[in-house]
N, C-alpha and C positions, 0 to 999 in steps of 0.2 A: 273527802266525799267524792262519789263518783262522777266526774263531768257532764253528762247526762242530767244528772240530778242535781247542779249546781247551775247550769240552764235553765232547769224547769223552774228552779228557784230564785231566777234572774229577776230584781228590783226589789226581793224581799231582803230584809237584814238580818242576819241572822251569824251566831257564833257557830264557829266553821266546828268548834268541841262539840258541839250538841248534835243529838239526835233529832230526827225530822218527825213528824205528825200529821196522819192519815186522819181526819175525822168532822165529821156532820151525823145527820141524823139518818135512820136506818134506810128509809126510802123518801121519794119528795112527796109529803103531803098536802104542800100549799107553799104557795110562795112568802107570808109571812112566816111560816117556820124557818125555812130555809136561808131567808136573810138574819132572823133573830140570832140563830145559832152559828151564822158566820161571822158575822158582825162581832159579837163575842167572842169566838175561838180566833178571829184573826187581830185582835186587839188584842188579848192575852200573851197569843206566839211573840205577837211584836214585840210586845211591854220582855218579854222572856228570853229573846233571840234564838226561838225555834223556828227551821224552816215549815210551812204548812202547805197540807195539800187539802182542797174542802173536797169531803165527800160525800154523796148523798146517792141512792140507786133509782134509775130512771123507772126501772119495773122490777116487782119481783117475783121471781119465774119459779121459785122454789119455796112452794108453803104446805104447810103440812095438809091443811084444809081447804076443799075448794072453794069455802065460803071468805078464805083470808082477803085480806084487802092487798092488790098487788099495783096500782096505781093510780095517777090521774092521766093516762095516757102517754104515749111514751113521745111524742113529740112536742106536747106539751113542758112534759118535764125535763128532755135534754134541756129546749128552750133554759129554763129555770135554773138548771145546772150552770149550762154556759153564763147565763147574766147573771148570777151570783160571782162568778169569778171574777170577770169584768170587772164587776161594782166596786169590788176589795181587793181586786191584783191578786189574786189567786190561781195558782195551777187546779184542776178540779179531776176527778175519777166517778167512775159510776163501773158497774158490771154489766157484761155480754153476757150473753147466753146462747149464741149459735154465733157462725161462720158470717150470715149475709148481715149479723148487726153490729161485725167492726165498722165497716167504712164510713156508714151512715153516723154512729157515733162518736168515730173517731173526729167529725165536724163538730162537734160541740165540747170531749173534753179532752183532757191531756194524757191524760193516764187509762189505759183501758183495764180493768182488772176483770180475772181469769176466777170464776167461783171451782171453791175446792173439789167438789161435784162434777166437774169438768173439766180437770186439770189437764189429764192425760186425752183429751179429744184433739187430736192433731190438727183437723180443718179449721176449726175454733184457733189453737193457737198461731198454725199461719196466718191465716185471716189477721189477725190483731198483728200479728209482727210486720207483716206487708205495706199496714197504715202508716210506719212510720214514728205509732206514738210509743212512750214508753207502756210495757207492759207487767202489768203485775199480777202472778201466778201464786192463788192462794194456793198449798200444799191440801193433798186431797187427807180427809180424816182417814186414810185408809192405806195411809203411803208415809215411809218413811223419810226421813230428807235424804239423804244418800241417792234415792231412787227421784227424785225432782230433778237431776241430773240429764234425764232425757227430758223434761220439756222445755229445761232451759238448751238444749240440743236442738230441740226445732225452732224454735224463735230465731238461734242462732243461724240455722241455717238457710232460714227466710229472707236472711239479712238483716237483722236487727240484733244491735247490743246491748239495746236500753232494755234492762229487765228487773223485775224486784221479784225477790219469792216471799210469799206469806206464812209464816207460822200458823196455824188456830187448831190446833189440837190435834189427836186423834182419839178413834172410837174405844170409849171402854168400855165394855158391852153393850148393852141395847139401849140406853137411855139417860149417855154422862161420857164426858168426854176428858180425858187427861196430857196434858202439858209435859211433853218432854223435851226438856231445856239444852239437850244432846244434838236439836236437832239445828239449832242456831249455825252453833257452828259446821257440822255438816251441810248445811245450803253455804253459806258463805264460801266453804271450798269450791263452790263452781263458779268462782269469779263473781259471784251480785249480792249487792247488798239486800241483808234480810229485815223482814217486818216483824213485830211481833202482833197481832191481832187479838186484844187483852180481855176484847167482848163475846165474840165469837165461842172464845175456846172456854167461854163458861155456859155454854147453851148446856140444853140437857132439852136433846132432841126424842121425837116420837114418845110426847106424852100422849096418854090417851083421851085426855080433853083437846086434840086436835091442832093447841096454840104452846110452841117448843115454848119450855121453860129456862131457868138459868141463875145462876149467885151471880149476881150482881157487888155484891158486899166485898167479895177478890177481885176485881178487879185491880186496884193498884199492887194486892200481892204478884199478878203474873205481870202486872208493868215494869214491877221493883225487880224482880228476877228476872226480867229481859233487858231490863236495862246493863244490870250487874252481868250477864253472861256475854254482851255487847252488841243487843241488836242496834242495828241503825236506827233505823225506825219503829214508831206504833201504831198500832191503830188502833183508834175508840169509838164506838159510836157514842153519839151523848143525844141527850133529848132535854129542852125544859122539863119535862114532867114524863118521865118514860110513863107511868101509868095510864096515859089515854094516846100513849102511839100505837097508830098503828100495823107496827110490826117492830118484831124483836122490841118491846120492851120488858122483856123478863129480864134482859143481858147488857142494858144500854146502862150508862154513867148518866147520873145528873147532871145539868150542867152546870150547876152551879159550884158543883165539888173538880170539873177540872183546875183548875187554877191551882188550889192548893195543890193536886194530885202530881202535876207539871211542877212547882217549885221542889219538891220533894226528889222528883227525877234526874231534876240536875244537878241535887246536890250528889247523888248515887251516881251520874256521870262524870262527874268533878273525882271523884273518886277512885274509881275506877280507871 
């Protein structure tokens, strides 16, 4: 594991064989969710000996409908982010979405992640490299891994090492999105451990009822093939009850079904 990332995971236990895990719920709805669903995913990791990072998005900047629900205010919800971590000794991630809301965020979590939508914005990724924190670069649906190449180029050149790339798909035509398991290994050739993003890459964007859809039911299919092609990492969103989140619950996991999903994982990494 990359030192960097064995840092961020300082006072958790965890088996050095295992894969690490990215996952909370889609954005902070309330502070009772976001404690239920840590509270749970980080009892699980433990009981498991996966490293965890809790994640949850402060805002979300990117929804198909202007009526979507995109926060409870964004100082509000770092707050919520940060004291979640706290509470349960957790590293925590949330998404930027411009240049002036590294710094500010980089006070509240650890991991700043880069949405795919904005991979290749340069000011965005200095910004985030200059904080200091580790940065994580979802791969744009539009971009192959070979070409993630330059933005892990400018993070670098900002001076920062610490970097993760995200898998979640790419576009396959106008409204579905397809998994190329090719691409694992091509981010990894640029020196950083890759993610694999197991919810995301089953949206099934620009429906025209206004709220992206998604198979949720694969999910552990693209976890099982990320595992077996050798990502580091996952990432899931999970919800109690994805049907009254809201947002992205067409594509989140139950939560109640990680657990088994996660024992299943390591035996494919034991494996492997």
């Amino acid at each position: 594991m990359e030192q960097f990332l064995k840092e961020l995971f300082a006072g958790q236990s965890y088996n050095e064989k295992s894969f690490f895990l990215i996952a909370g719920p889609c954005v902070v709805e309330s502070e009772e969710l976001v404690m239920e669903v840590a509270e749970k995913v980080s009892g699980i990791c433990k009981n498991l000996g996966i490293p965890y990072i809790f994640k949850a998005s402060y805002r979300k900047a990117n929804r198909t409908s202007a009526s979507s629900f995109t926060g409870i205010g964004d100082n509000n919800a770092l707050a919520l982010v940060k004291k979640t971590g706290e509470k349960f000794g957790l590293p925590t991630t949330s998404d930027i979405h411009a240049h002036d809301e590294a710094a500010p965020a980089a006070q509240y979590i650890d991991v700043l992640q880069i949405p795919a939508f904005l991979c290749r914005q340069t000011d965005l990724l200095v910004a985030a490299a200059e904080t200091g924190r580790v940065v994580n670069v979802k791969k744009g649906q539009f971009l192959s891994g070979p070409a993630m190449q330059f933005a892990v180029e400018k993070i670098r050149k900002a001076g920062n090492n610490k970097i993760i790339l995200t898998e979640r798909g790419t576009t396959f035509g106008y409204q579905d999105l397809v998994v190329d398991y090719r691409n694992i290994p091509w981010m990894q050739a640029h020196g950083v451990p890759v993610v694999m993003d197991c919810t995301h890459s089953l949206q099934q964007p620009n429906q025209t009822s206004g709220v992206t859809g998604g198979n949720p039911q694969l999910i552990a299919t693209i976890a099982k093939a990320a595992i077996a092609t050798g990502a580091e990492g996952l990432f899931i969103e999970t919800h109690p009850n994805p049907a009254i989140a809201k947002s992205d619950g067409a594509n989140m996991l139950k939560l109640d079904l990680l657990e088994p999903l996660l024992q299943k994982l390591l035996k494919i990494k034991e494996a492997v």
